[in-house]
N, C-alpha and C positions, 0 to 999 in steps of 0.2 A: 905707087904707094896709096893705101885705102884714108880717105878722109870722111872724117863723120860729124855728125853738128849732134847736139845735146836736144832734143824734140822737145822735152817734157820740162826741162829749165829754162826755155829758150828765154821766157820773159827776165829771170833773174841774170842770166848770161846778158841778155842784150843792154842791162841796165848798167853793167860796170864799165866806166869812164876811163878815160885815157890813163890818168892818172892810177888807175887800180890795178891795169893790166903792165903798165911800164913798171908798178910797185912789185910785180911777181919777182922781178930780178933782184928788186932791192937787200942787200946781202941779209938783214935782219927779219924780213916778214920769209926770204926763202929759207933761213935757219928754221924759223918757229913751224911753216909747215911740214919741212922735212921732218924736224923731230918731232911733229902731233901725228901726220898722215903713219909715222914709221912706228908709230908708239898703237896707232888703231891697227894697222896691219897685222903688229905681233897679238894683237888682243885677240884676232883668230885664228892665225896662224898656228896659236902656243898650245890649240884644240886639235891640230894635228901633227902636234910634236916639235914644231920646227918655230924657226922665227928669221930675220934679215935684220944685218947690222948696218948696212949702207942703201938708203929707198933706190937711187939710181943703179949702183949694180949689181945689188941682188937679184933684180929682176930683167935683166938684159937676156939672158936665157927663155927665157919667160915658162920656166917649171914652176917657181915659185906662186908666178902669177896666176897660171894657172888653177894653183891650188889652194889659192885666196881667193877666186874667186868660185872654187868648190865648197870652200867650208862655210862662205857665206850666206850661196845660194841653194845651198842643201842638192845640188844637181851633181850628175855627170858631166863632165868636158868628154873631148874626144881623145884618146889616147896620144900622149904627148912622142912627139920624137926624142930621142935618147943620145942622139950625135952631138958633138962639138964644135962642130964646123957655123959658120956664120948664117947659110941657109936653112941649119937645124933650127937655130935662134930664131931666126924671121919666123917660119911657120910656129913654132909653139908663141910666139906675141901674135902672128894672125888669128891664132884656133880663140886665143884669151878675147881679143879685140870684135870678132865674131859673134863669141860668144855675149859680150858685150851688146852690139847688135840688136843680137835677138830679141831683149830684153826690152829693145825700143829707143837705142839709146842710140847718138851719132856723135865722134869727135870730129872737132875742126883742126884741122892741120895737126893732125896726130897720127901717125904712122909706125908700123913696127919697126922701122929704120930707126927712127928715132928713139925706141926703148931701147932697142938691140945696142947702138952707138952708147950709150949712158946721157943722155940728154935731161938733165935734171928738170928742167921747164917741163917739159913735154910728159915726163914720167909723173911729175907734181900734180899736172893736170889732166891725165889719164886716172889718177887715184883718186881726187878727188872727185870726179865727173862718178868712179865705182861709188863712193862715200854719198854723193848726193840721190843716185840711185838705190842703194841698196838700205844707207843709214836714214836717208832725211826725205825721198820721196813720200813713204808710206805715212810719214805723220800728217794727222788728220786731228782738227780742234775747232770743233762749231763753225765747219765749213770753210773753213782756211788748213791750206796746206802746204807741206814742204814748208820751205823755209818760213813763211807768214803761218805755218801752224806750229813750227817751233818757237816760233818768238812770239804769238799769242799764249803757247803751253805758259810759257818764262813767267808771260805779265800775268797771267792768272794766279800761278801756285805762286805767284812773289806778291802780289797787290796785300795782301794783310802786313807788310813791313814795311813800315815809312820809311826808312831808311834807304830801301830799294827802290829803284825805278830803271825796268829794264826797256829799252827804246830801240834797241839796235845790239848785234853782236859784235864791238868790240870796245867803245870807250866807256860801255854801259856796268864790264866786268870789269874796270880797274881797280877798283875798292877790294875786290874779292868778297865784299856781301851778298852779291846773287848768289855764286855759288852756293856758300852757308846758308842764305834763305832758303833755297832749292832743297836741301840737305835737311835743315830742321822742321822745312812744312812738310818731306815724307817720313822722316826719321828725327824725331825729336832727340830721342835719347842718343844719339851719336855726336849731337851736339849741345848738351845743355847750358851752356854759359852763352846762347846765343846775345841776350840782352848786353850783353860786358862787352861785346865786338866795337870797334872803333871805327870810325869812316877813313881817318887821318891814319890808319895804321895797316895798310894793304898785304906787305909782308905777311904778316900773323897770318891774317883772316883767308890770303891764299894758299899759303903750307896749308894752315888748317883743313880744307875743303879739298886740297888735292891730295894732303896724307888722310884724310876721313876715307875718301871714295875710293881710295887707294887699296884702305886696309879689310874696310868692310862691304862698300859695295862693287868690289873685284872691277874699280875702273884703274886703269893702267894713270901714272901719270904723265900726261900731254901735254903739259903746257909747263914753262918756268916763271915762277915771281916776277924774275927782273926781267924778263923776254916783256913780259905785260904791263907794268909798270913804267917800265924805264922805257918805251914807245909810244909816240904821242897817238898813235892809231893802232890797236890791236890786231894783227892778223883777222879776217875777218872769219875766213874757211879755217883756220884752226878753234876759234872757238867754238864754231858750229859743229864741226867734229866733235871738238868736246862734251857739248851740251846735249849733243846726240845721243851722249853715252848716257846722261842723267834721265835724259828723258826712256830710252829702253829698260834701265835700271827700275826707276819709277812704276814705270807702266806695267811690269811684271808684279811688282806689289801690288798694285790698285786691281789685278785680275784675280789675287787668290784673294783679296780682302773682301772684293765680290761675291767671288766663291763661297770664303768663310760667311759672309752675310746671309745669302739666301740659304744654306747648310742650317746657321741656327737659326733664321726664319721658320721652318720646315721642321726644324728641330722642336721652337719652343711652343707651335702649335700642337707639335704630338705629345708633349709634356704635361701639358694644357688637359688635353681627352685626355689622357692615361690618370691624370690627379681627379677629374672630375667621375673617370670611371670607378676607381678606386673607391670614391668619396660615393657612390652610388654603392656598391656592392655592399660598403660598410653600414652605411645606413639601410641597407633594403634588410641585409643579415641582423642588423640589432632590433628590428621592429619589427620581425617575423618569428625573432626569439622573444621577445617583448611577448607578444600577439599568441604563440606556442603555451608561453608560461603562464598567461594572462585567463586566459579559455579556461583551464581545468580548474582553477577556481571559480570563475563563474558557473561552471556547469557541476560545480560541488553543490548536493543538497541535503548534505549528510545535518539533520536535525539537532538539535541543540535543546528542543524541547521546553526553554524557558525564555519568557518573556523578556530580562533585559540580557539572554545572548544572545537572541533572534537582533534585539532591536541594536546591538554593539555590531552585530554582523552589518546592520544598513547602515550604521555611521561609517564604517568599513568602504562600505557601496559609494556612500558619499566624496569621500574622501577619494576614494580613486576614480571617478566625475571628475572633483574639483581640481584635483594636483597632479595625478599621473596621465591620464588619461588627452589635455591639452597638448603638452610636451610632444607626444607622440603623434597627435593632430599633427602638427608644424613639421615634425619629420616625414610624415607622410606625405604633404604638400609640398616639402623642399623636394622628396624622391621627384616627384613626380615633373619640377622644374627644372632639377639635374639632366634627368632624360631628356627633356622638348630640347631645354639647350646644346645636349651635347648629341643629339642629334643633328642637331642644325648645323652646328662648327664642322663634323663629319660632312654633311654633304656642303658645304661650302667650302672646306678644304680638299674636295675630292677624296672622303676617302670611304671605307665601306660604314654601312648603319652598324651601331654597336645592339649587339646581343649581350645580353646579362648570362648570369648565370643562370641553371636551370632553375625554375623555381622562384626567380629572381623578377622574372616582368613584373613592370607595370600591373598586370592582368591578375599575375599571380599573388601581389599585393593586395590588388581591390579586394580581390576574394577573401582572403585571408580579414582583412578588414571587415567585410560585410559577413563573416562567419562570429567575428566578436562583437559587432554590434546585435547579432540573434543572439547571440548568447547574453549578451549584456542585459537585453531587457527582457527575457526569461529569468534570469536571473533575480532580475527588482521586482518582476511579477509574482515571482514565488517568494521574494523573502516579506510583499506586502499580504499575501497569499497566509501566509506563517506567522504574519502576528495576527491575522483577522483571525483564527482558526488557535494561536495558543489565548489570546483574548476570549473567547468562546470556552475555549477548554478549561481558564482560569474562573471564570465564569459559572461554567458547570459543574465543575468537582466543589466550591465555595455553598452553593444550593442543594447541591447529592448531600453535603453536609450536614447542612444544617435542618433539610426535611428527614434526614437519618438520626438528627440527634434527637428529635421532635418525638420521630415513630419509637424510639429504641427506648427515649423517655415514656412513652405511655405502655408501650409492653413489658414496663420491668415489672415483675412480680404476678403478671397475667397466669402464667403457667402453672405458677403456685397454686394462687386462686382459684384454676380450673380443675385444678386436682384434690382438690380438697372435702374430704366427705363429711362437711360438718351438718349435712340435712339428714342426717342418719339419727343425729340425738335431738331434731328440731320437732314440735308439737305442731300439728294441722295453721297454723295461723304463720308458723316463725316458716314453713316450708314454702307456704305460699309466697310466701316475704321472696325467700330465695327464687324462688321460681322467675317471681317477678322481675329479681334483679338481674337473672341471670338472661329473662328473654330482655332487657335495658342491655348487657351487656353483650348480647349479641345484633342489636341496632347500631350500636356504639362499634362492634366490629367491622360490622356492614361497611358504616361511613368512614371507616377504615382504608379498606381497599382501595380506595384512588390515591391516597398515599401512597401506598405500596406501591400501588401499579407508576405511578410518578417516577416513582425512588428507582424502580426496574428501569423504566424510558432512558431517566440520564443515564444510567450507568449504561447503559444500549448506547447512546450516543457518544459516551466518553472512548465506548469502546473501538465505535468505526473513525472516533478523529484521532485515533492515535495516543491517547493521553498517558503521561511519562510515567506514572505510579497504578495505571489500570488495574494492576497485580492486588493492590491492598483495597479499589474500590469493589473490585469484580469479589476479594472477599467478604468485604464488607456487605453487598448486595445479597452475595449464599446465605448470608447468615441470618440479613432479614428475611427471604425469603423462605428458609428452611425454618426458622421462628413462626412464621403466618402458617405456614402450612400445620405444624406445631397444634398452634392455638385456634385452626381450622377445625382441626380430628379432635382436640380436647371442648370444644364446645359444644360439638355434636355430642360426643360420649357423656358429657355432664346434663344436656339437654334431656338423653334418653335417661339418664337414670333418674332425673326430676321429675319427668313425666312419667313415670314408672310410681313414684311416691304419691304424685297428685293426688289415687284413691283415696288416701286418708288423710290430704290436707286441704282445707278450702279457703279460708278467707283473705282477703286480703285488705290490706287500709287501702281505701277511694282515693283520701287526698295524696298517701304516699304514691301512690301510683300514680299518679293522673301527675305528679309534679314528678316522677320519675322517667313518664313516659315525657312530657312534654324539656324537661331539664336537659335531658340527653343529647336531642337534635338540635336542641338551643345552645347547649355545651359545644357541642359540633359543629355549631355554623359560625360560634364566638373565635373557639379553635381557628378555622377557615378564614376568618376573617382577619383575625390576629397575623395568621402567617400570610395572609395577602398584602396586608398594611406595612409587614416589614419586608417584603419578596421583595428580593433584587433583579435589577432589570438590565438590560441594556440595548439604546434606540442608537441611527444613525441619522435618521431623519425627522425633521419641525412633523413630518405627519406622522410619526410612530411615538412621540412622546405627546403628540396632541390628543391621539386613540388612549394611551396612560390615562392623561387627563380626564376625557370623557366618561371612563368605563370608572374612575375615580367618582366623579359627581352623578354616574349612576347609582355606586354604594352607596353615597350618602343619602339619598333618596328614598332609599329603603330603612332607614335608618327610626325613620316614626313609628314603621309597623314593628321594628324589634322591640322599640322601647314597650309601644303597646305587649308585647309577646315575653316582654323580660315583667313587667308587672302582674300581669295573669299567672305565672310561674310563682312569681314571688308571695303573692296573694295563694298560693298552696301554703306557703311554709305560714304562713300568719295566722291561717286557719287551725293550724294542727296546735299551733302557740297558744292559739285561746284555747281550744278544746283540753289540753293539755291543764291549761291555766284551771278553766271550769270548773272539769273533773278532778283535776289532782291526780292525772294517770302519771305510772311509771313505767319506764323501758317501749314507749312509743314513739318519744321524742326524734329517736333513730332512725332514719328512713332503713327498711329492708331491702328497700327494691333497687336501692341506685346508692353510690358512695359519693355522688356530685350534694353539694352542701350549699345554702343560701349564699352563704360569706364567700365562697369560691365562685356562684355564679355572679353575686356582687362586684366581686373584685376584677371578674375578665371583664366583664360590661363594662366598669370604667376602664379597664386598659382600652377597649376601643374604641371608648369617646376619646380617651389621649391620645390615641396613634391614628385618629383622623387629622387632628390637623398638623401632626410631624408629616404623616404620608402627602399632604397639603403641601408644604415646604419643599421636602425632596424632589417631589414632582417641577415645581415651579423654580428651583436651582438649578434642574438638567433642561427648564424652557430655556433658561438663561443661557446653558451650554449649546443647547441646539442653536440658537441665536448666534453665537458667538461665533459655530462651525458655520451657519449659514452667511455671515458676512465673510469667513476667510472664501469662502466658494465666491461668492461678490467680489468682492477685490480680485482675487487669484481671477474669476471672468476676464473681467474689466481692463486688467491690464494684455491679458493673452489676446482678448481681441482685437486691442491695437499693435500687440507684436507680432502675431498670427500674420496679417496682413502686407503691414512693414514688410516682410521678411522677401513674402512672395513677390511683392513691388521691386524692391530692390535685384532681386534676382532674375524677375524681367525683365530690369531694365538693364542688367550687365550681359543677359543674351541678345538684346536688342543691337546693344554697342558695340557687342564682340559680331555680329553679321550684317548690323544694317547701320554701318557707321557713319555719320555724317563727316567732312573735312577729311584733315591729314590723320595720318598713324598716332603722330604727337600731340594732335586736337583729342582722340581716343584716347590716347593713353594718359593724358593729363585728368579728362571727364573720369576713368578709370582708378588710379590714386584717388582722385580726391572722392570717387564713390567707396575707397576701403578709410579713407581718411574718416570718412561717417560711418561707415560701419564700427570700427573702430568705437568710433566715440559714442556708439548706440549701443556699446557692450553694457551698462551699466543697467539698461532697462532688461536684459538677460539675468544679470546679476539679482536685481529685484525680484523677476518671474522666481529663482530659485528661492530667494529665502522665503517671498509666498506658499512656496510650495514643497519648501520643510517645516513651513509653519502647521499646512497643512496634513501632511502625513504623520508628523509630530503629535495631532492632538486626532492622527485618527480616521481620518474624512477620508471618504475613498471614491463617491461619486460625485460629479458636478455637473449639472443640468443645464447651466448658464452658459457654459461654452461647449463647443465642437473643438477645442484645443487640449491636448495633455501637453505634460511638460517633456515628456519620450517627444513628441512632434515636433516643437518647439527646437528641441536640442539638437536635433538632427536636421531640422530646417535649416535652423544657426551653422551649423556645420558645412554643411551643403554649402550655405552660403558664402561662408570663408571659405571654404575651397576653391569654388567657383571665379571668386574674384582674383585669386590669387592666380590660377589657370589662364583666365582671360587677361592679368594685367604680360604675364609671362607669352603669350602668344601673341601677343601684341610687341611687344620688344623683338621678336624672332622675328617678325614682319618684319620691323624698323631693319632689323640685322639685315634680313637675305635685300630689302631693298637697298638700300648704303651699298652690298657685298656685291650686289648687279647693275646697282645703279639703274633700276625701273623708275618710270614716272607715274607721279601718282595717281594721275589718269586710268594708265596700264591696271595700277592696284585696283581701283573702284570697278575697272570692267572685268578685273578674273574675280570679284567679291560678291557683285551681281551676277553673273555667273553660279558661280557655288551656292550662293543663295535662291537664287531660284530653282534649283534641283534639290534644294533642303528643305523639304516640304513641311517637316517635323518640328523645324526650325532648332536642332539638337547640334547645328555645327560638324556634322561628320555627312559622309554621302554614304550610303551602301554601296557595293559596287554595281548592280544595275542602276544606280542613279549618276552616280560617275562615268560608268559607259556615254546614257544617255548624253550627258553634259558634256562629256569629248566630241562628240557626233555635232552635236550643238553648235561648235564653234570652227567646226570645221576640220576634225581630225574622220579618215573615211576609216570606216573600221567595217571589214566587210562581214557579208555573212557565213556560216558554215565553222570548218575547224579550223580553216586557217587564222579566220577573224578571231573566231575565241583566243587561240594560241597568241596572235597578236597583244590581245588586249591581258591575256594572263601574265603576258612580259611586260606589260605598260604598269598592272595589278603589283606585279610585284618590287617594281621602282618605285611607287609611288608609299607602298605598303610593304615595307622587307619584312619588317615582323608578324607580319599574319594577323593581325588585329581584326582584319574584317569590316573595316572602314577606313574612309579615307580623310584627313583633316585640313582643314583650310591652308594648313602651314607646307602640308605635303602636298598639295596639290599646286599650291604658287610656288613650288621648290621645282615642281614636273613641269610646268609651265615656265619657269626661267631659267631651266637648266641650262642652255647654250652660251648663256648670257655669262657661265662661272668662269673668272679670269684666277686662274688658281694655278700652284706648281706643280710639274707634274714628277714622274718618276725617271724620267727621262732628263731633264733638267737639274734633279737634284745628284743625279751620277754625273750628266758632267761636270758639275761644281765641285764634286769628291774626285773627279779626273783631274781638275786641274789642280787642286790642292796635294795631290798626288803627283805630279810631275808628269802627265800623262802613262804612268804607272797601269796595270792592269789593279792594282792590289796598293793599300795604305798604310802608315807605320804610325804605331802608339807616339812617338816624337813629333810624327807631322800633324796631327789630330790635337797635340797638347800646343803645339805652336800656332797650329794656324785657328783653334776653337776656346771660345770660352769654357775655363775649369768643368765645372758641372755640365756642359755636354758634351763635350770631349771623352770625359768618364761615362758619360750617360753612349756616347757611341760603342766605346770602346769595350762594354759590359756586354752590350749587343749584340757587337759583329760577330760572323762567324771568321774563323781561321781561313786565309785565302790557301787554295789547294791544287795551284795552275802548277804547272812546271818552272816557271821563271821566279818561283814566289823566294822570301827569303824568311829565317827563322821570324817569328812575329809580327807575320804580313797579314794584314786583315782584310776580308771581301767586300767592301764598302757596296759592287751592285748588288747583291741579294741582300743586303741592309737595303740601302733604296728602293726594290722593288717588295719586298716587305709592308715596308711604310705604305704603299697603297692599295696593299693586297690583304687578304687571311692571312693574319697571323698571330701573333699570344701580344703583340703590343697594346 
């Protein structure tokens, strides 16, 4: 007879006492194990159909046993004997006991004699020696095993219940509260009135936990109330069987809850990218249709032609500066953080770089961007462009006016007068008369013509700037002109026919003449003057209204010789008054030779001593204006030159910090805040620049000498700027992230930043990639020469750079540089957590997805998977691996 010892329990075997082994017989501990040991047997047995009603002589044959120790051990036995006879017996308990053996296992004084006979001791303890082997070896709990890692499991999952205190397996269950603590620390809801349990009330509290595990967690009931209760010493190997069963029970949960864990771990990082991708696409699309609709009004230059629609169009201009134009700043800036981040989470989660949509980069944006800031300020060029030019235009036709109403008033009735043959009935004295007046009134024509010629200019000029009614100037223009030419041909023809008459007329009056001749060009310089004194002007600068000034106190200057020159004139008509007076003549009083009159030359004389000192005044109210534009150009200076500068300080010093950082990432990134914190709060001297500088355009001003700053430069400076910070605060966070995510020291960080930095010659924060080559070589990466080196380094290019940018950024190149370091899940990992939630399944069902995941990604799986298409699959079976291998591959997630 074969004898075997226990190897692997020996220490727990060795330690039971006289008393515990004579207790095996005791009729009450041999009930409770027969009926625990008989009650675990059926609990596998009952998986291949069968079960034992009696532990002792069901297995005397040893078929049974045999095949309780197949269902356990997942193995083959050897093909059992089939005979009746007592030696059939022996060998199928040898082949069982053997098998036993193999496993590393020895019993003492155990024989197949003694199964075969019905030897209840022996049989007791051949089953349990299987139960310690196969149920209670394998447990393992913070380096305690077997039986001290069962009763460690107990003290841990019961230690939150004061009530409990488990020390040993068997006076420790008397209460029946371990069980039920056991029960409600993995399954609450199977027990919830655990609080209301009684210590004093063991009955309850044991049905309860053995009809619980009975009904729901498919454990058999092994033990009875009053077997444990009513025993001053628990069986001890029956409890332990029991608790066997809790803790297998258990432990199957805590592996799919695992499984469930990293599943929506995995789960809610690709949730995470998918909502940030989302929120990318949505924004790149609203602000490239923004950006679309935005353009062809700017590059509209369809004319308006009037002053306050040109100038409604620039409040227009204004307006979408101040209110629209921010908003979409900020969305542009958020794109651009959306991508760094969710870039970063991608390769930190292992998974590929996200590509936009076409059309949709980074890249594609800037452009787009820097396509409406060209259009933007073409646009304010030309609408500044539009009022200088309807200003002018306003300007000009006001003048075409007014020297049209001047000339049109002095040629009424010319034609007449030239046509008129009244020298025909005139005697030698009254012809000469006419003669006289008529060679006055072709001097008076003379000084004509640079009117004309004036009146022709503007309309010439209204006509190359476009002017809105050119149509009625350009007639009005014909008309004078076709008039002069007119009273060209009719002067001639009345000249020749007066000198034609001359032969028989001679005389003429000295003083009419002599004051005919002198009145004329005195009329005409008064004329001249009169319309200088009231000619409208318009200057932009203190030196164009100061030439006004000057060429003003030149006329006046000349002002003594007219008076001299209006006296000598006047002193004709006084002359003829006496002579007159003398003689008592009649019908001489009449000048012949001219229609200008004393009283009329009187009268203009003092209009132009009146309209020197108004011209005086006007002059000296546009110094005032000039004054006025001159101090907004002063101010508007004064302040741009200390914003000009700020701007550029500031923005050297956020590239300084973003490559040449002193301290930690957190030391940067606090310096960084609190440099947008001031920016921020320096918005206000921006806010000033602009009302300066619609003060200025408002009243007109269009160059300033005082600065090297416009307010286009400024805005874009200001911009730049806030971007920039917002850039540098956001790459600096992605630091912090990938260091946390790899756990680098910041030693590491400062030597790959020195690094990149010194191959950033530009100091622009990106490398080309000859400069990135170089700096790999640098640190010790061999990159040879020829095609195999390039090929090399074009796969290194394109890790580093998936999207083809064309540079390489500080972020991506410490991502290349601590890539080995990523402790991340892989796709390999996350199938088998969808295997084991699967039952080792090939394929997984909507019920186990909704059982074993939270709602929203359970649906979020279950919208995903494709249909499994194996042969073993069943209606509604889903492919969980090509969902997993998805997840870190190409694909539409």
């Amino acid at each position: 007879m074969a004898e075997y010892e226990y190897e692997y329990d020996q220490e727990y075997m060795g330690q039971e006492d006289e008393w515990e082994r004579e207790g095996l017989l005791d009729p009450a501990w041999e009930r409770q194990q027969r009926k625990t040991f008989t009650a675990w047997c059926n609990s596998h047995l009952r998986k291949a159909g069968t079960q034992i009603e009696e532990i002792a002589e069901d297995f005397r044959n040893g078929l049974k046993l045999m095949l309780l120790l197949e269902v356990i051990s997942g193995e083959r036995l050897p093909k059992p004997d089939r005979g009746k006879l007592r030696f059939h017996q022996i060998a199928n308990v040898n082949k069982a006991l053997d098998f036993i053996a193999s496993k590393g296992v020895k019993l003492v004084s155990i024989g197949a004699e003694e199964i075969v006979d019905g030897n209840t001791k022996m049989t007791l303890g051949m089953i349990w020696t299987i139960i310690l082997r196969f149920a209670i070896q394998d447990i393992s709990v913070e380096e305690s095993s077997s039986k001290e890692g069962l009763l460690l499991w107990c003290q841990r999952k019961t230690a939150p219940y004061k009530n409990v205190n488990v020390q040993n397996f068997h006076t420790s269950w008397k209460d029946g509260l371990a069980f039920c603590a056991l029960i409600h620390r993995h399954r609450p809801e199977l027990i919830p009135n655990y609080h209301e349990l009684r210590k004093d009330d063991p009955y309850t509290n044991l049905n309860l936990a053995l009809d619980t595990a009975e009904k729901h967690l498919d454990i058999p009931r092994m033990l009875d109330p009053e077997d444990i209760v009513n025993t001053a010493r628990p069986d001890e190997k029956a409890i332990m069987t029991y608790v066997s069963c809790y803790y297998h029970a258990f432990s199957g949960l805590q592996k799919a809850e695992t499984a469930a864990n990293r599943i929506c771990k995995v789960l809610r990082v690709n949730q995470e990218n998918e909502r940030l991708m989302e929120e990318y696409e949505r924004l790149a699309s609203d602000l490239l249709e923004w950006i679309r609709k935005t353009i062809p009004w700017l590059e509209n230059r369809t004319r308006d032609n009037t002053l306050p629609g040109t100038q409604h169009k620039l409040e227009e201009f204004r307006d979408y500066r101040r209110k629209h134009k921010p908003p979409k700043l900020e969305d542009k800036s958020k794109l651009e953080i959306i991508f760094n981040t969710l870039q970063t989470k991608l390769r930190l989660s292992n998974r590929p770089a996200y590509m936009p949509s076409e059309g949709k980069m980074v890249a594609d944006i800037a452009n787009a961007w820097k396509k409406l800031e060209f259009a933007e300020k073409g646009f304010e060029e030309w609408l500044l462009a539009e009022l200088r030019r309807l200003e002018r235009l306003d300007h000009l036709a006001r003048k075409f006016k007014h020297k049209s109403d001047i000339h049109e008033e002095w040629t009424e009735g010319k034609e007449v007068m030239l046509q008129d043959t009244d020298f025909k009935n005139c005697n030698l004295y009254e012809l000469k008369a006419l003669r006289k007046k008529h060679e006055a009134f072709e001097s008076d024509l003379a000084a004509h013509q640079d009117r004309v010629e004036q009146i022709a200019a503007i309309a010439q000029e209204l006509n190359d700037l476009e002017y809105w009614d050119v149509v009625t100037i350009n007639a009005r223009c014909q008309r004078i002109c076709d008039q002069w030419d007119r009273l060209g041909a009719l002067t001639q023809k009345r000249r020749n026919a007066l000198d034609e008459a001359e032969k028989i007329l001679e005389r003429v009056d000295q003083y009419h003449l002599e004051f005919a001749k002198r009145a004329a060009p005195f009329n005409n310089w008064m004329d001249g003057a009169k319309e200088d004194l009231v000619d409208m002007f318009i200057v932009h600068t203190m030196d164009e209204i100061q030439g006004l000034i000057d060429a003003h106190e030149a006329f006046k200057m000349t002002l003594p010789e007219a008076d001299k020159e209006f006296n000598a004139i006047m002193m004709c008509i006084t002359e003829v008054q006496r002579i007159v007076q003398q003689l008592d003549l009649k019908g001489v009083t009449i000048n012949p030779y001219t229609n200008i009159t004393g009283e009329e030359l009187k009268q203009k004389w003092q209009d132009v001593n009146n309209l020197v000192p108004q011209r005086d005044s006007v002059l000296q109210q546009e110094m005032v204006r000039q004054q006025n534009h001159e101090r907004l150009r002063r101010q508007f200076a004064q302040k741009a030159n200390s914003v000009g500068p700020w701007i550029e300080k500031q923005a050297e010093a956020i590239a300084t910090i973003g490559m040449q950082m002193q301290g930690t990432l957190e030391d940067a990134l606090l310096k960084l805040k609190n440099m947008e914190a001031q920016i921020m709060a320096y918005k206000p001297n921006m806010d000033e620049l602009e009302t300066y500088n619609q003060a200025i355009q408002e009243s007109l001003v269009f160059e300033n000498k005082h600065t090297q700053y416009t307010m286009e430069t400024l805005r874009v400076g200001w911009e730049q700027l806030l971007t920039s910070i917002a850039r540098t605060i956001n790459e600096v966070e992605n630091q912090i992230l990938t260091r946390e995510a790899k756990g680098i020291p910041e030693e590491k960080l400062q030597e790959f930043r020195a690094s990149f930095s010194h191959f950033d010659k530009d100091g622009s924060g990106r490398l080309e990639p000859n400069e990135f080559k170089s700096c790999l070589i640098s640190i010790g990466y061999n990159i040879q020469d020829g095609d195999k080196g390039d090929a090399e380094f074009a796969h290194i290019l394109g890790v580093v750079d998936p999207n083809g940018s064309g540079y390489v950024t500080f972020q991506a190149f410490l991502d290349f540089m601590t890539r080995e370091t990523t402790d991340s899940d892989t796709a390999e990992q996350v199938m088998q957590s969808f295997k084991i939630l699967a039952g080792d399944k090939p394929y997984i069902t909507q019920e186990e997805l909704r059982r074993e995941l939270p709602p929203d990604q359970a649906e979020y799986c279950i919208a995903r998977m494709t249909h499994y298409t194996g042969p073993d699959g069943i209606p509604g079976a889903l492919d969980y691996i090509s969902f997993a291998t998805a997840l870190y591959g190409e694909s539409d997630l």
